[in-house]
N, C-alpha and C positions, 0 to 999 in steps of 0.2 A: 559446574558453575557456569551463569551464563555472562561472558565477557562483554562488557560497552565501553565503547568512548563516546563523552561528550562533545561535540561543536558549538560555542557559544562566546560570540565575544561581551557578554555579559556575564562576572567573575561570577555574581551574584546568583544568576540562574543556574550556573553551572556545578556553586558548592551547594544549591539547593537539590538540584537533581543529585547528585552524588548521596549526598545528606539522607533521600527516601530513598534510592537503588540497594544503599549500602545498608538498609535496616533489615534486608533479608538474609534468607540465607542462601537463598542459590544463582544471585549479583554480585559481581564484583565489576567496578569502574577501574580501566586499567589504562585508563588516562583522561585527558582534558585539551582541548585547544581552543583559543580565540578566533580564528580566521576559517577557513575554508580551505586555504593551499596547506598549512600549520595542519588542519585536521584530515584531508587526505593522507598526508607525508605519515602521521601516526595511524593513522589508519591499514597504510600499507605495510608498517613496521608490525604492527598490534595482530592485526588480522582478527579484530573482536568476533563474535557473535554477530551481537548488533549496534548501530554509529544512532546516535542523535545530534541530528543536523539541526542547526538554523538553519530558517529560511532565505535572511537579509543578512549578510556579515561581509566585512570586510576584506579587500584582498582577491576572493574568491568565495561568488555567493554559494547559497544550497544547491541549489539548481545546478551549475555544474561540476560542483564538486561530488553530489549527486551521479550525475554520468561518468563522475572519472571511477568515484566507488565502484558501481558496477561493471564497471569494466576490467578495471584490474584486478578488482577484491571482490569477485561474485560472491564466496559463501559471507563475506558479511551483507546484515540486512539491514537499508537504510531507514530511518521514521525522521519525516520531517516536522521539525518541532514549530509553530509559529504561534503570533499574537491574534491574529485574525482571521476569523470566519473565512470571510473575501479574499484570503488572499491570493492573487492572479496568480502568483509565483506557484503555488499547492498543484495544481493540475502539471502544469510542466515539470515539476518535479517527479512525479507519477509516470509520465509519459518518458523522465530518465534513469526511471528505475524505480525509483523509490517503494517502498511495500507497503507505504500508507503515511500519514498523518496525526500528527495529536495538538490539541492547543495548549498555549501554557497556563491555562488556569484548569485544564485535570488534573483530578484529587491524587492524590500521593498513591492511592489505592491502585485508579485506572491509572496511573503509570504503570507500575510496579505491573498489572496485567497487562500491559500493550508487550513490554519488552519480552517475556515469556510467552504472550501469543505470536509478537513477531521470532522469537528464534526458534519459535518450533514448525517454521515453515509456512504461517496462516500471514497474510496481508490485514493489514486495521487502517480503517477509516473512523474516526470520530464520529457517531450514530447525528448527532446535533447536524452535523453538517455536511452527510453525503449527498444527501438529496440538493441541496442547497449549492452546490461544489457542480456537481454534476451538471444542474439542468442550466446553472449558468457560462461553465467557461467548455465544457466539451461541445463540441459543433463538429459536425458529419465532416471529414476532411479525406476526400474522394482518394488525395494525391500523396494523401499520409503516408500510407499502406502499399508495400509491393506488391503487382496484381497477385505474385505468386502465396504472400502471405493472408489476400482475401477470396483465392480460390481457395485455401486451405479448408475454409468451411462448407465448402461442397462435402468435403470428405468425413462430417460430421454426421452424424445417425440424428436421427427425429427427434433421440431422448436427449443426446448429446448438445443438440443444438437448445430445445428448451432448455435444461440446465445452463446454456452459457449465456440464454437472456436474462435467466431469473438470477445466475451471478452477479450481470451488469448490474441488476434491479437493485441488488444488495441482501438478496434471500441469505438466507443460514443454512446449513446441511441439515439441520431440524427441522425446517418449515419446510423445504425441499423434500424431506422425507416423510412430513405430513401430506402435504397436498395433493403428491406424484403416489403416495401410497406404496412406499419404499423403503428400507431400513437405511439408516445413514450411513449403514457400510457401503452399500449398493453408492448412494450418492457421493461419496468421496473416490467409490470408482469412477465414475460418470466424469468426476473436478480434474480426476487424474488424465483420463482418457485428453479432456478436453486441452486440458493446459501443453500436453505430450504431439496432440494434430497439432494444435497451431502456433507451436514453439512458445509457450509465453510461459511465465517463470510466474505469478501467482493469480489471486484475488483482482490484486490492484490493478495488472498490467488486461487481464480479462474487462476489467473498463474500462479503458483506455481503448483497448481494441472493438469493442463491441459499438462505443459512441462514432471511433474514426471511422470505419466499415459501414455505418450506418444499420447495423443491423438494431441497433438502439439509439433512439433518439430522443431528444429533451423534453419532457410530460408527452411521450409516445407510450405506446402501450408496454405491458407487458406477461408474463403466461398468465398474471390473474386477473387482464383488464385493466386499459386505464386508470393511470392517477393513482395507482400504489405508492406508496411514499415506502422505501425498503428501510432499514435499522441501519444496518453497517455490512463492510464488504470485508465479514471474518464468519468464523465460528462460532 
């Protein structure tokens, strides 16, 4: 069974997300909280799977209760749940762990897959709104990055390094394996390789890295040529 707790100080969205998690069979919600501190504190008790955060909440927003997640409770996976496309807050949340995103008007369906893609280790970004998230709040941040975590990509091979722009871009292990002319087993070696050189824990945290470093920047290119518009940063 894949364990969640809710974060939402909205009772409403909370007995709703429960409502579709709990129509499966391999979901269980193994609890609920309104606040952010309230949802850390169960969270550390629960140790779910995976947390669905608000973004905006009371007390203690997503955003750091986000970083305290990840810090204390690494094997759980956080998805930040929010109202809006735009929201400033989504990027920082990423940048504090977070394994992706979803908005609240995804179908019962793409919920129900986000929470099983995120606890099998894959990061999800909302397809609608990667491109859109990315080219507006990530900006080259020289001083982000410890020089020792942006020398790391020295230590990357040729293949390795393309695979970790066409990450940023938002490629699939399918399209990756189309284009490079490789089996998707090869390519989740290549994901593995990459994410193990330069300590990052998934998907998400790969664009994060890739925008600060500046090895990818906003409508910059990428392995297929400018102006690629990528899907999403999963499987």
């Amino acid at each position: 069974m894949i364990r969640v707790v809710v974060v939402d100080d909205d009772a409403l969205v909370r007995g709703g997300i429960r409502m579709i998690l709990e129509s499966t069979d391999d979901v269980v919600v193994v609890g609920e909280a309104a606040d952010g501190r309230a949802g850390v504190a169960l969270i550390r008790a629960e140790r779910p799977d995976v947390a669905l955060l608000d973004v905006r909440m009371p007390v203690l927003d997503g955003i750091e209760a986000t970083a305290q997640v990840t810090a204390e409770v690494p094997q759980t996976r956080v998805v930040i749940v929010t109202t809006f496309e735009h929201d400033e807050y989504v990027f920082d949340a990423l940048r504090a762990g977070a394994a992706g995103f979803l908005l609240k008007r995804t179908t019962p369906e793409d919920l129900i897959a986000a929470v099983r893609v995120v606890a099998a280790g894959d990061a999800l970004l909302s397809p609608s709104v990667t491109r859109r998230l990315i080219a507006e709040f990530a900006r080259p941040a020289p001083a982000a990055r410890p020089a020792a975590e942006v020398a790391a990509v020295g230590a990357l091979t040729e293949r390795e390094r393309e695979v970790l722009v066409a990450l940023a871009a938002g490629w699939s292990n399918a399209e990756l394996a189309s284009r490079l002319f490789i089996s998707e087993e090869t390519v989740r070696t290549h994901v593995k390789r990459v994410l193990h050189k330069l300590d990052l824990r998934d998907r998400a945290q790969v664009v994060v890295f890739a925008y600060e470093t500046g090895l990818v920047v906003p409508g910059g290119a990428t392995p297929d040529g400018p102006g690629r518009t990528p899907r999403s940063v999963r499987d």
